[in-house]
NURO-516077 format. One record per residue: x negated, y negated, z negated of N, C-alpha, C in turn. Coordinates in steps of 0.05 Angstrom, whole numbers, padded with zeros to 5 digits, always signed. Example, Ala and Ser with C-alpha at 12.3 -4.5 7.8 and 13.67 -1.06 7.14 Angstrom:
<sites>
-00264+00114-00156-00246+00090-00156-00264+00066-00156-00257+00045-00142-00273+00021-00143-00258-00001-00157
</sites>
This chain:
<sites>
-00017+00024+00000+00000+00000+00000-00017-00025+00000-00041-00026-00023-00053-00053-00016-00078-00044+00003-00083-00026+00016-00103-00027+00047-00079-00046+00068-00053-00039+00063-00033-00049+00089-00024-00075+00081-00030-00083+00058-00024-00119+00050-00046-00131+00058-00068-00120+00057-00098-00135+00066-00102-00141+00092-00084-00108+00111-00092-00106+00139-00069-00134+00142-00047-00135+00136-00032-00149+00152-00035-00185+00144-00043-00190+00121-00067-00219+00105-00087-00222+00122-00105-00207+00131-00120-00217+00151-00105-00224+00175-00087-00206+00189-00077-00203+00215-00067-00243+00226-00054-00240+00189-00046-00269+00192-00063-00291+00189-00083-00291+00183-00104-00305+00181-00115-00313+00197-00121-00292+00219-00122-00291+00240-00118-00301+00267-00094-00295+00273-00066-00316+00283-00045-00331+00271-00045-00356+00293-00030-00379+00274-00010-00383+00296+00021-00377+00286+00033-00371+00315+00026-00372+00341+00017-00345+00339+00009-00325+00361-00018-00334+00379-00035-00355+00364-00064-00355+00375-00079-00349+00353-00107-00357+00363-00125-00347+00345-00137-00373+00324-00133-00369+00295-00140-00397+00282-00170-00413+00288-00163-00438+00286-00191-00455+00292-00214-00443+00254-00215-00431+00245-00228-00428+00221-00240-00403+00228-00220-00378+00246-00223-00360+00248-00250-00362+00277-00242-00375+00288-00261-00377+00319-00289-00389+00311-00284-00405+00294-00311-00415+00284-00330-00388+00261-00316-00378+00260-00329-00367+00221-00327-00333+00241-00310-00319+00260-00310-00298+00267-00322-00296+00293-00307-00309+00308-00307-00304+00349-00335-00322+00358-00343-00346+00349-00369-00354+00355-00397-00344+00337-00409-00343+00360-00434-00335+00348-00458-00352+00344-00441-00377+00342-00462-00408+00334-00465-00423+00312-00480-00421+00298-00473-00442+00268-00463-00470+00277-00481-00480+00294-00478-00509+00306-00453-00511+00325-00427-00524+00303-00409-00527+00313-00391-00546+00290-00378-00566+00317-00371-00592+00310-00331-00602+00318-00329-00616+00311-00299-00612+00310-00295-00647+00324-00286-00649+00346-00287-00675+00364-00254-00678+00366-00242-00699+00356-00216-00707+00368-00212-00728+00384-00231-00737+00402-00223-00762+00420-00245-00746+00449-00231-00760+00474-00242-00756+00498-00271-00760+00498-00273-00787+00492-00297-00803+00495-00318-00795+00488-00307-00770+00457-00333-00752+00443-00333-00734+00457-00322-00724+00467-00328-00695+00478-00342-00710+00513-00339-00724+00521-00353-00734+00536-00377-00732+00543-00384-00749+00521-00415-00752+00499-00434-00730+00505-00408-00706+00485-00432-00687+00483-00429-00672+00496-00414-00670+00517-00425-00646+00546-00446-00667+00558-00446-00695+00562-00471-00699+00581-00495-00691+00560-00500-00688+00542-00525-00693+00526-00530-00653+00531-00512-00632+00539-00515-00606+00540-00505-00598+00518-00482-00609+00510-00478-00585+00487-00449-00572+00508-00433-00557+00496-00409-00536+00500-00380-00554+00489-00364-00561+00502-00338-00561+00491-00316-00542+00494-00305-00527+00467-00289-00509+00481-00265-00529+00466-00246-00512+00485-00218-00522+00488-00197-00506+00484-00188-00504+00454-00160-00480+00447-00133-00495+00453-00118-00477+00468-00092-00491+00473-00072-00487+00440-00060-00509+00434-00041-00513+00410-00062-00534+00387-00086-00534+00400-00106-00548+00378-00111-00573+00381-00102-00601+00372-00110-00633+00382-00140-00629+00373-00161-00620+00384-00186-00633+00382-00200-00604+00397-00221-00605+00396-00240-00594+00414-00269-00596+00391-00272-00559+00395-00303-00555+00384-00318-00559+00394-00348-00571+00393-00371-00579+00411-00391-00560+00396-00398-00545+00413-00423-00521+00409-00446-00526+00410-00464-00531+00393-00500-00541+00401-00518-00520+00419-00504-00525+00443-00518-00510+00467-00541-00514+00478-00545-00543+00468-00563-00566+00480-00590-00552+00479-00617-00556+00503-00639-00545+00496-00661-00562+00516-00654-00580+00501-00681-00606+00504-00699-00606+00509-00723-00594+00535-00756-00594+00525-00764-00626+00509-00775-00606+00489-00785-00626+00465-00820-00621+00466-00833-00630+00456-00862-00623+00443-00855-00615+00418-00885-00595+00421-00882-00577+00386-00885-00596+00366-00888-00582+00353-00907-00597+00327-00922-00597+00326-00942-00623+00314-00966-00619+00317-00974-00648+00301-01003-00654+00294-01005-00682+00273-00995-00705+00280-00998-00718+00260-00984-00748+00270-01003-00758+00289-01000-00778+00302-01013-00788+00329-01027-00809+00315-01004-00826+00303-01005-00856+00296-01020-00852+00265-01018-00833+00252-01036-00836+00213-01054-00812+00222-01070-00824+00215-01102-00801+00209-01089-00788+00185-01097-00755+00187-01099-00739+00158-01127-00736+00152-01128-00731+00132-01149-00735+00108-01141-00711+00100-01115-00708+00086-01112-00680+00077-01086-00685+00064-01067-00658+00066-01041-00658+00070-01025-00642+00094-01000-00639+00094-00992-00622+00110-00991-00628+00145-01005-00620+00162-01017-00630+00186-01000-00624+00208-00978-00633+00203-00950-00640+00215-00936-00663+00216-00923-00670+00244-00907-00691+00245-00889-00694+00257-00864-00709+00252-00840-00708+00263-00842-00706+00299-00823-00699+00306-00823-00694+00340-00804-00715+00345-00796-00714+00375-00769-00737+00386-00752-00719+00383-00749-00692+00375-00729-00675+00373-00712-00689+00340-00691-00685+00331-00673-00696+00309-00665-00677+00298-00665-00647+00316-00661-00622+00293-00683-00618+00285-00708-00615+00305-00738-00616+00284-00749-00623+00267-00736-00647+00268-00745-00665+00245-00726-00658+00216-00702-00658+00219-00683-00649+00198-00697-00620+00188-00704-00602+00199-00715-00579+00193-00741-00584+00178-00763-00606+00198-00782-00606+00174-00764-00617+00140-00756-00632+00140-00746-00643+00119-00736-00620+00100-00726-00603+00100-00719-00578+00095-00731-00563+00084-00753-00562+00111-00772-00528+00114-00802-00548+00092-00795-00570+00082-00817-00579+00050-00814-00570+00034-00794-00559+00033-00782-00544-00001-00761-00545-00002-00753-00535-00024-00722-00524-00032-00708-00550-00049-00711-00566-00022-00693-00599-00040-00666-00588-00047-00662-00590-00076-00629-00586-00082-00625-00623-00079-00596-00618-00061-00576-00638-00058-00585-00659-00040-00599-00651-00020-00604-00662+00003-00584-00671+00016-00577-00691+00024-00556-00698+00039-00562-00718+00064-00551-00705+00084-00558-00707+00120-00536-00730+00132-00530-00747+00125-00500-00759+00141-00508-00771+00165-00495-00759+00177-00491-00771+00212-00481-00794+00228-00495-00819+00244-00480-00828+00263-00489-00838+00276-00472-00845+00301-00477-00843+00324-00481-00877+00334-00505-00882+00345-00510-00909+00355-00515-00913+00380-00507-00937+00399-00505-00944+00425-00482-00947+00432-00470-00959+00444-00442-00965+00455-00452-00951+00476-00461-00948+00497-00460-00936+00523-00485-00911+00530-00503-00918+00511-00517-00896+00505-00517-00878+00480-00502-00864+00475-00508-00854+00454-00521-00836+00438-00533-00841+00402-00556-00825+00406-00545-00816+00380-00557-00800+00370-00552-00792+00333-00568-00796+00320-00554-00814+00297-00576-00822+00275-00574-00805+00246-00592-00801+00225-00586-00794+00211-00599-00803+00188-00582-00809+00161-00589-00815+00137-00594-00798+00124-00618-00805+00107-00623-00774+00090-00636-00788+00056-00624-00769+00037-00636-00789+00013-00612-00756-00011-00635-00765-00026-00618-00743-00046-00599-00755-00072-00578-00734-00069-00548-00749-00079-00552-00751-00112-00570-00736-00124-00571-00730-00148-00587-00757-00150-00606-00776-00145-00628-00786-00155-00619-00826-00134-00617-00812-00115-00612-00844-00103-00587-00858-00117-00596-00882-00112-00566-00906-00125-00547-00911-00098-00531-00896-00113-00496-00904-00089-00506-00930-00074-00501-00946-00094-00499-00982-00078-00518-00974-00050-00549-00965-00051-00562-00964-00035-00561-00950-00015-00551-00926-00011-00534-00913+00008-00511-00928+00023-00496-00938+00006-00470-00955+00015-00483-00980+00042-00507-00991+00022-00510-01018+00037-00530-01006+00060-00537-00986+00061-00550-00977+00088-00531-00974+00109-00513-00952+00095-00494-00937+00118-00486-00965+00129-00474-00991+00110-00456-01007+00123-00472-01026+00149-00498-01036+00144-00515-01042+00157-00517-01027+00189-00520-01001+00185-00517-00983+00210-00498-00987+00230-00478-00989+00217-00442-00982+00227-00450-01009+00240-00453-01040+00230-00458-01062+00238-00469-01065+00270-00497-01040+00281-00514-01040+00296-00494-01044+00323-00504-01066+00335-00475-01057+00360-00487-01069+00384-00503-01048+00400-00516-01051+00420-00514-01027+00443-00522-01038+00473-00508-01008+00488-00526-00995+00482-00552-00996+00470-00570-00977+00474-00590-00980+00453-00595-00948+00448-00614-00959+00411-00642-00941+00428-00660-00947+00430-00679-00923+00453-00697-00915+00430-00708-00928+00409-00731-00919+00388-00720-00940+00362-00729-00928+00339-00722-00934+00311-00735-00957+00306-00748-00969+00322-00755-00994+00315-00736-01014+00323-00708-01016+00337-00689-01031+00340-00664-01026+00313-00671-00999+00306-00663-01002+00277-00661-01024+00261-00701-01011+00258-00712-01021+00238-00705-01057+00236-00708-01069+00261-00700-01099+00268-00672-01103+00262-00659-01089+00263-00622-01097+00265-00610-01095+00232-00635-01084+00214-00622-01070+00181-00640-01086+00171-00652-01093+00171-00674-01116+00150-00660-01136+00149-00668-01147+00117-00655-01174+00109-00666-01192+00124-00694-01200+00128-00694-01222+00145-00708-01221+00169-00702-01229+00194-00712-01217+00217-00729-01243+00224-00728-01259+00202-00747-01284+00215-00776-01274+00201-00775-01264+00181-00803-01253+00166-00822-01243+00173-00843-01250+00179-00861-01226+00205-00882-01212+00189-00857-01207+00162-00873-01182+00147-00842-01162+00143-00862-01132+00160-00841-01110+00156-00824-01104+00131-00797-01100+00131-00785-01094+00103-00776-01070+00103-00780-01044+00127-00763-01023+00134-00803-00999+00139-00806-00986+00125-00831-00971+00130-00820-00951+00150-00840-00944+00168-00835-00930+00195-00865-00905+00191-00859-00883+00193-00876-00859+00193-00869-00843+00207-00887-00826+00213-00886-00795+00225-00892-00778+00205-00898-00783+00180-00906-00766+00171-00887-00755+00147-00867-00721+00157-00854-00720+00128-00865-00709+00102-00888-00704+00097-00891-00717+00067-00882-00743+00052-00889-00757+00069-00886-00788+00060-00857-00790+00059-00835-00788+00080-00808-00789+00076-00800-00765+00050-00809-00751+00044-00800-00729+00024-00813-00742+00003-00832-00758-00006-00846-00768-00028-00827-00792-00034-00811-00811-00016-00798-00834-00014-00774-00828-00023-00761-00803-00016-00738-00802-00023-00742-00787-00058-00763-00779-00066-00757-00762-00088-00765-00795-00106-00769-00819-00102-00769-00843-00108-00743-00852-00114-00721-00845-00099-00695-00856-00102-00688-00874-00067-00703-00871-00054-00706-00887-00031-00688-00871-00005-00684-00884+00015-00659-00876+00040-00690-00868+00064-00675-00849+00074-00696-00848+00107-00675-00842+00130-00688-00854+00149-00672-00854+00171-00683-00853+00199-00668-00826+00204-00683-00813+00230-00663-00817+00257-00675-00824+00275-00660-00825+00312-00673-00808+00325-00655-00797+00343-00663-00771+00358-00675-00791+00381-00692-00769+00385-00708-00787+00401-00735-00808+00401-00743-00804+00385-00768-00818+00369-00782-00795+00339-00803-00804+00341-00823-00786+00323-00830-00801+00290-00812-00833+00301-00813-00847+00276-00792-00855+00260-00796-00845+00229-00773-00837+00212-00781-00869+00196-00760-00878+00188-00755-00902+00179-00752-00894+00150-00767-00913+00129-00760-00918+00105-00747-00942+00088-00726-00936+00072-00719-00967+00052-00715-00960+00032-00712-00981+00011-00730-01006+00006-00761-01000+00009-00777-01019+00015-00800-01020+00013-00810-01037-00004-00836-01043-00013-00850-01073-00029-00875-01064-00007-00898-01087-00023-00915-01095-00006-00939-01075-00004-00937-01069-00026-00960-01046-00046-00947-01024-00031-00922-01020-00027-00922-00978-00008-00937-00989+00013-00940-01006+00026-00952-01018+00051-00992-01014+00051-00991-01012+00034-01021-01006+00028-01034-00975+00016-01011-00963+00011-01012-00937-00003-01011-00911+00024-01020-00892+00010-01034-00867+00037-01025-00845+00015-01008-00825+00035-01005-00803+00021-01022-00796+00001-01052-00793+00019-01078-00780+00005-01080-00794-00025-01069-00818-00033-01086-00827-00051-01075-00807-00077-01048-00792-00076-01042-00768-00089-01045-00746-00087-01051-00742-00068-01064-00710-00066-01103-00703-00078-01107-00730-00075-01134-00734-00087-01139-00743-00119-01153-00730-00130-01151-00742-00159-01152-00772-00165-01143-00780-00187-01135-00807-00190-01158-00825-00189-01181-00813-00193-01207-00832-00191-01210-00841-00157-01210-00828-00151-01225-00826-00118-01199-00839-00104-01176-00837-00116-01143-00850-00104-01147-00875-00113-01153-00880-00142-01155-00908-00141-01166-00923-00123-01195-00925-00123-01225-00931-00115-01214-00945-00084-01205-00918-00070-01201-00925-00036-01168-00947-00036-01146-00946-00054-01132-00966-00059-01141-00983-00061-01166-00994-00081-01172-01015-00084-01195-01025-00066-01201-01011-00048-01216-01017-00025-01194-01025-00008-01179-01017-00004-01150-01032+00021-01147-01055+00006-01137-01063-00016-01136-01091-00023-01156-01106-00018-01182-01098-00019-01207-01118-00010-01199-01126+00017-01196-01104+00032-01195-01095+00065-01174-01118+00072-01143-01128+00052-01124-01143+00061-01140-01172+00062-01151-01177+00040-01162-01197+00037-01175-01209+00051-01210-01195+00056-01225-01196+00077-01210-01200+00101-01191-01189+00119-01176-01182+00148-01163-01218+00135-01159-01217+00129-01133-01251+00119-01149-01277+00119-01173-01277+00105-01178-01297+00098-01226-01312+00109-01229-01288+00114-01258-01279+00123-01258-01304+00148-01254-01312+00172-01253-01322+00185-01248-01350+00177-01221-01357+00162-01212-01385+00158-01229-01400+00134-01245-01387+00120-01269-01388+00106-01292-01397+00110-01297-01379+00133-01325-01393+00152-01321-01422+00158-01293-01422+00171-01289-01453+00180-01292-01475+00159-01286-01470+00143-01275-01485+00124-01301-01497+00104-01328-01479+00100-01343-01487+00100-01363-01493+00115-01363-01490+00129-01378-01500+00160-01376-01527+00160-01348-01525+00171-01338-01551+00176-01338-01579+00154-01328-01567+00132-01312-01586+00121-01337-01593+00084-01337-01563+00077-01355-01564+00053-01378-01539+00054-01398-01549+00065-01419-01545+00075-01439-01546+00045-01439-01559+00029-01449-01560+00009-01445-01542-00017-01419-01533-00017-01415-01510-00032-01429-01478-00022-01443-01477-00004-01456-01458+00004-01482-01459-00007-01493-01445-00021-01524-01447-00031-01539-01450-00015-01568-01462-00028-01572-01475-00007-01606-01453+00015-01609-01433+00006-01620-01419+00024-01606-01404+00052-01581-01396+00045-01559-01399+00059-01551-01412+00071-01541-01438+00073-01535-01459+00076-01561-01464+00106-01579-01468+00102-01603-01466+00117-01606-01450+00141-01604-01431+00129-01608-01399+00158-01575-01404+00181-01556-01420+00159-01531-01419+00179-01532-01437+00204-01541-01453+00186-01544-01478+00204-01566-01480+00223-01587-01462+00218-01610-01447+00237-01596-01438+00259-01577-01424+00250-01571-01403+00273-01545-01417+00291-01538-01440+00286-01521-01453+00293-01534-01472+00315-01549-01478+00317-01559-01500+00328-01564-01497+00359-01555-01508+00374-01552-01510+00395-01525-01490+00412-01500-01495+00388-01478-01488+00388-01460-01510+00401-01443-01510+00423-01435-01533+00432-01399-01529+00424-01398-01524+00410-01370-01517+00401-01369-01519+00373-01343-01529+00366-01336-01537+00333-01333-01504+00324-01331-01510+00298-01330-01477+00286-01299-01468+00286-01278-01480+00300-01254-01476+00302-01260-01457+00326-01262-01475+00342-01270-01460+00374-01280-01431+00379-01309-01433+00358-01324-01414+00358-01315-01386+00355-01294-01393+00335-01291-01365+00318-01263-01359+00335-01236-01380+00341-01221-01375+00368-01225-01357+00376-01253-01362+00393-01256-01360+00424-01264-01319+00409-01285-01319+00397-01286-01287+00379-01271-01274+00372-01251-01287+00363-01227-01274+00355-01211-01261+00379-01205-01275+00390-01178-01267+00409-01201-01247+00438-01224-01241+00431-01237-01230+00451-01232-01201+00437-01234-01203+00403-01230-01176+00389-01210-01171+00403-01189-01185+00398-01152-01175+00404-01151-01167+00436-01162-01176+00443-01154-01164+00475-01172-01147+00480-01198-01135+00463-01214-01113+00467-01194-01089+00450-01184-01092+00428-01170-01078+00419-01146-01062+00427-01134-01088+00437-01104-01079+00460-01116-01066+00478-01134-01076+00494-01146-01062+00511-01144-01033+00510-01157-01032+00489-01169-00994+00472-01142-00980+00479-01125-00987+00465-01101-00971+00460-01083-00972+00486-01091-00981+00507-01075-00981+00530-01088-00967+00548-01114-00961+00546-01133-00948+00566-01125-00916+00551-01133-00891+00572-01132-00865+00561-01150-00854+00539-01143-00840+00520-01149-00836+00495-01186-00828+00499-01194-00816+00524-01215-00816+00516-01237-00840+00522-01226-00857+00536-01241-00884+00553-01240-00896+00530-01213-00907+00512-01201-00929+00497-01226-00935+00478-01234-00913+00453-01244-00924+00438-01280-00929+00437-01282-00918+00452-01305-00924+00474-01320-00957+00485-01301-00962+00493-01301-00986+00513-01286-01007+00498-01273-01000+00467-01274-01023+00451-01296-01030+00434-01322-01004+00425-01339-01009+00418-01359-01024+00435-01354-01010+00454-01382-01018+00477-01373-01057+00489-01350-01055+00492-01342-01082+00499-01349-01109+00481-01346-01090+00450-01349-01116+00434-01369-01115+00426-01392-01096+00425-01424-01100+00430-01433-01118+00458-01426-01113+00480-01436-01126+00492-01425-01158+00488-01400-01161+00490-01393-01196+00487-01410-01205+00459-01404-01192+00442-01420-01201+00425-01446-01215+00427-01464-01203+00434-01486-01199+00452-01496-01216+00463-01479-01217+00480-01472-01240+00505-01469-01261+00493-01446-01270+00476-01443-01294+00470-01462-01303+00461-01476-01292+00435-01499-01302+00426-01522-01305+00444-01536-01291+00454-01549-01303+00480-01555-01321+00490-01529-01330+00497-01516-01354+00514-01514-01377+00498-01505-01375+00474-01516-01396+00455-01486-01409+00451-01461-01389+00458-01436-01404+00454-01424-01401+00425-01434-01377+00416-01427-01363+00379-01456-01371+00371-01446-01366+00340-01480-01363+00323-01475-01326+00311-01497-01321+00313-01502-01293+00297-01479-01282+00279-01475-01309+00263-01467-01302+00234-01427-01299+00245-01425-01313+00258-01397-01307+00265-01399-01287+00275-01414-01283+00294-01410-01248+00297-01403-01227+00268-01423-01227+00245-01420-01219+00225-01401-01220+00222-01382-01243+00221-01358-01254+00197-01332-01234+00217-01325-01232+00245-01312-01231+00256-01317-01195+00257-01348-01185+00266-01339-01157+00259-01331-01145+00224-01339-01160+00202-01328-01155+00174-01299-01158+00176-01285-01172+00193-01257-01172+00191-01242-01148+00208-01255-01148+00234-01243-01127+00244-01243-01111+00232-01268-01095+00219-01273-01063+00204-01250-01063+00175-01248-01089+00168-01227-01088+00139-01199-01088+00158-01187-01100+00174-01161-01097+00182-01158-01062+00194-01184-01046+00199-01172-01017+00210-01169-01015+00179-01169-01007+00163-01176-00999+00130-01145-01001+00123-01126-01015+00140-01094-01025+00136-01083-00996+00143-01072-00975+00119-01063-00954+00136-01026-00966+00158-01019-00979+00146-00992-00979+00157-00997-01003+00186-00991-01002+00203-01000-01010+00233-00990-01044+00234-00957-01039+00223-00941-01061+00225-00955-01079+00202-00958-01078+00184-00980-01096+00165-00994-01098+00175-01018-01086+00191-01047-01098+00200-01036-01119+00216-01012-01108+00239-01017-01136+00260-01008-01159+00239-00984-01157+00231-00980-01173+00219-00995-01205+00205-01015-01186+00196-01044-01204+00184-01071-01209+00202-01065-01200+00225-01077-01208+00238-01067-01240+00255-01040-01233+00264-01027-01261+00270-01032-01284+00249-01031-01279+00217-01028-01301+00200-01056-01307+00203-01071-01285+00202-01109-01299+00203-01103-01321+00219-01095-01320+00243-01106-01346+00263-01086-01374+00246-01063-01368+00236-01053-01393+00230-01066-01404+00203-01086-01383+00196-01107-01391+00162-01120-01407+00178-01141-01396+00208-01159-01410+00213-01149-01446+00215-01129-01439+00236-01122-01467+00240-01113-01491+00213-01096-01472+00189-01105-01489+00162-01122-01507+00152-01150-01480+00163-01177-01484+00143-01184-01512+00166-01186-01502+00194-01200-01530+00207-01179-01559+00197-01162-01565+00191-01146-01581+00186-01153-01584+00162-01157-01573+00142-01150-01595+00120-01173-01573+00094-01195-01561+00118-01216-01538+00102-01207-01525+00078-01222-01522+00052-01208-01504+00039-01180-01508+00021-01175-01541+00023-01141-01544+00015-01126-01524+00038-01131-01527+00056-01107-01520+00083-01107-01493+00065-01134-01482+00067-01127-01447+00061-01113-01435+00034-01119-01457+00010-01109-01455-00007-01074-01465+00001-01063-01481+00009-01037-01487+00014-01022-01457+00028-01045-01452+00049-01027-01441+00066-01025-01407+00052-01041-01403+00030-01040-01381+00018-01013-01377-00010-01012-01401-00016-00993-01415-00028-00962-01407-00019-00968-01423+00010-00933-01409+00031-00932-01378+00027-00948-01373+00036-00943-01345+00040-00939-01327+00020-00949-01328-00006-00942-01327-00034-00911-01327-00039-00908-01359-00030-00880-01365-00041-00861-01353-00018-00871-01347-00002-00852-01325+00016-00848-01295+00011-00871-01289-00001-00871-01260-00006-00855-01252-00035-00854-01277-00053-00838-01264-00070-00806-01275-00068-00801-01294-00053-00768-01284-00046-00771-01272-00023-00774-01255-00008-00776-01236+00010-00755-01209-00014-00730-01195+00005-00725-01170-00001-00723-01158+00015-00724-01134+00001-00719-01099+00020-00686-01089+00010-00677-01089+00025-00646-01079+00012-00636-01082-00022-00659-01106-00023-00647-01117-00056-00667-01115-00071-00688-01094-00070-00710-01103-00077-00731-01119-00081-00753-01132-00096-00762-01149-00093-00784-01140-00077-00793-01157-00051-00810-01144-00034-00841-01137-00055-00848-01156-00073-00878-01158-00084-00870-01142-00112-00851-01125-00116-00850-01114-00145-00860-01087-00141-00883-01083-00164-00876-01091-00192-00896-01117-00192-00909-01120-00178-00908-01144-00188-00895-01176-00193-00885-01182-00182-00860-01200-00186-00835-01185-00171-00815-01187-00195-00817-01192-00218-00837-01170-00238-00847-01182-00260-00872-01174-00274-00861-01148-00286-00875-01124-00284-00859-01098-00302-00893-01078-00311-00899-01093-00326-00925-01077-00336-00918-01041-00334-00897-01036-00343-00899-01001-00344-00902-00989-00305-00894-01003-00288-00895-00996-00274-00926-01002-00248-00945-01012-00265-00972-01021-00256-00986-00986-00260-00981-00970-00270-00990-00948-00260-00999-00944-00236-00981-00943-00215-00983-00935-00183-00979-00963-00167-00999-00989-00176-01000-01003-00159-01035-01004-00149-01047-01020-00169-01069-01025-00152-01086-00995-00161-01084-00993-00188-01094-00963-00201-01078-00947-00198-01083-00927-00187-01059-00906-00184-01071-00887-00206-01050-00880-00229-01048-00871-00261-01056-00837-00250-01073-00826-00270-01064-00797-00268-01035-00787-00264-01025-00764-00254-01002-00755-00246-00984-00750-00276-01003-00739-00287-00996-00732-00316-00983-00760-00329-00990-00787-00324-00981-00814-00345-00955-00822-00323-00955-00807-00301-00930-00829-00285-00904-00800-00275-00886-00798-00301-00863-00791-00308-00838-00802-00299-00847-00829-00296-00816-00839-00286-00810-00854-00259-00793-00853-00245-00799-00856-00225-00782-00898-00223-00796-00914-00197-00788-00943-00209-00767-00940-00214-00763-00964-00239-00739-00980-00245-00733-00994-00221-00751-01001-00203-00724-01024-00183-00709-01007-00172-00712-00979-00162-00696-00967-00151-00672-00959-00163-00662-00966-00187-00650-00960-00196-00628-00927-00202-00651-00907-00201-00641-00883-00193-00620-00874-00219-00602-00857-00202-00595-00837-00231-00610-00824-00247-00628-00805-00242-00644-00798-00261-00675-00805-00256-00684-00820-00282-00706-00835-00287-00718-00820-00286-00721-00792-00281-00753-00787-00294-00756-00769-00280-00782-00768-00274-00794-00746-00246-00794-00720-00258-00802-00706-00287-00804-00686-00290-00783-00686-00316-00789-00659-00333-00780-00664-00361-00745-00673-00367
</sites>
């Protein structure tokens, strides 16, 4: 009696006047996990041009879409754009299930959550938010997703039109949205309390909130003990410095206070200066922007010519200039010490960044010598600390001031002293272990 209640409980389960149920076709008759439930034309549109499957049950208002799709993608393989040092020697693909899989295939994240949507009016692509439900703050989720939904363009082609369309201020020409290939770093960000955000179709996964300090920070400096993590952190802060200010310096005493230079110093510069027919604005100009277009250069020529013929190029102008008697020696010095500190910038969008403001230091320093540089270091100061990232303060922890959280800024703390993960993020649960 109950074998013939079960047989005829399924039978009905089964069929839903007299077809076969949509729960049943999905869970019995298909043999695809990847399957999606579309109720408008326009979607099922979509995803037969992109190669997926629409099937079509009569009695049913919507239509299943089957992930048939089979994209040649590239494998996996390291990041292009971050040197490893050491760490897992993988990086996201333009594929969007690959990437969701690495995210995954890091470990056994409980409460990972994937939410989906779709961007481009006329091209459409899939985006996806990712951030764990247990530890991120709602608000921050909320004010992403709503940001997204906002994006309204025919065509999103790489995550850097994202990244431009979701930042608080687009006049800032300092990044507020961190961009990687590398998912350690998105798996280290989110176990922070932080959002990532991936587009099919690009190899670069977007991070928020940011401050200025993740901008200077390298996986490695955790995977390496805290001594040797510190040390090379606090070599990138020299590296910002130097790359910022090295150039508008020279000018400034050259030009303007020439006497604050000691005076054996002071001597050999002006040795080597002499029969220079150009102000020290000019000089260092004309050096500068020969780096930048030897550099662009590099990265536009094929990977094995490029870095080649940026060394050899800027040996020889170098060279040359001096020679010729249009540079002095020592600018050469000053100008290769800045290049070598701006590569030392691991994140790309910060180096250029500081490379653009160098030239508006230089022009400071010739204007008004070391006031200009002091003023103009001043602006930029008072820009960086009202600057936000989805509400965060771009320069915290250090402004606003939070001593417990100077652990993992310029010293990065043994692993053992740093338990809690920031307060600005305001996570649900505070504390990394324990």
């Amino acid at each position: 009696m109950m074998a013939d209640f079960s047989k005829e409980y399924q039978q009905d389960q089964l069929y839903v006047k007299g077809s076969l149920s949509k729960q049943c076709i999905k869970s019995q008759v298909l043999s695809i996990s990847d399957v999606e439930e579309v109720h408008s034309i326009k979607e099922v549109i979509s995803k037969v041009l992109t190669g997926s499957t629409a099937l079509l049950i009569d009695g049913l208002s919507l239509a299943l879409i089957l992930g048939t799709s089979k994209l040649k993608t590239r494998t996996i393989e390291e990041p292009v754009s971050e040197a490893l040092v050491r760490g897992p020697r993988v990086g996201f693909t333009e594929s969007l299930s690959d990437n969701t899989s690495l995210l995954r295939g890091s470990g056994d994240i409980e409460n990972l959550s994937l939410v989906k949507f779709q961007v481009g009016k006329r091209s459409k692509k899939d985006l996806i938010v990712a951030y764990i439900k247990e530890i991120v703050d709602p608000e921050l989720v909320e004010e992403v997703e709503k940001r997204i939904k906002k994006i309204d363009l025919d065509n999103v082609p790489e995550s850097g039109y994202v990244e431009q369309l979701i930042e608080d201020n687009y006049l800032s020409p300092f990044p507020q949205v961190q961009n990687t290939e590398r998912p350690d770093r998105v798996i280290a960000a989110l176990m922070e309390g932080r959002v990532a955000i991936l587009l099919d179709g690009t190899p670069f996964a977007l991070i928020a909130p940011v401050t200025f300090s993740m901008m200077l920070q390298s996986p490695e400096d955790y995977y390496e003990r805290w001594i040797p993590g510190t040390f090379i952190r606090f070599l990138r802060y020299i590296a910002v410095v130097l790359s910022l200010f090295t150039p508008a310096l020279y000018i400034a005493f050259i030009s303007f206070h020439p006497g604050l230079i000691p005076t054996k110093l002071a001597i050999s510069i002006i040795g080597s200066r002499s029969g220079v027919p150009f102000p020290a604005l000019i000089e260092a100009l004309f050096m500068e922007l020969s780096i930048e277009i030897l550099r662009e250069a590099g990265l536009r020529l094929p990977k094995p010519i490029g870095p080649a013929m940026g060394i050899v190029g800027g040996l020889i102008i170098g060279e040359a200039a001096v020679q010729a008697g249009i540079v002095s020696p020592i600018l050469v010095i000053v100008v290769a010490l800045t290049a070598i500190s701006s590569f030392s910038i691991p994140q790309y969008s910060v180096g250029i960044t500081l490379r653009i403001l160098r030239f508006v230091a230089m022009l400071c320093a010739a204007i008004l010598g070391l006031y200009g540089v002091i003023l103009f270091f001043l602006f930029m100061m008072s820009h960086l600390v009202k600057l936000k990232s989805f509400g965060v303060p771009y320069m915290s922890p250090a402004v606003p001031y939070r001593l417990s959280e100077w652990k993992d800024l310029v010293v990065r703390m043994p692993l053992m002293m740093m338990k809690r993960r920031p307060k600005m993020m305001h996570t649900k649960d505070p504390l990394r272990k324990g």
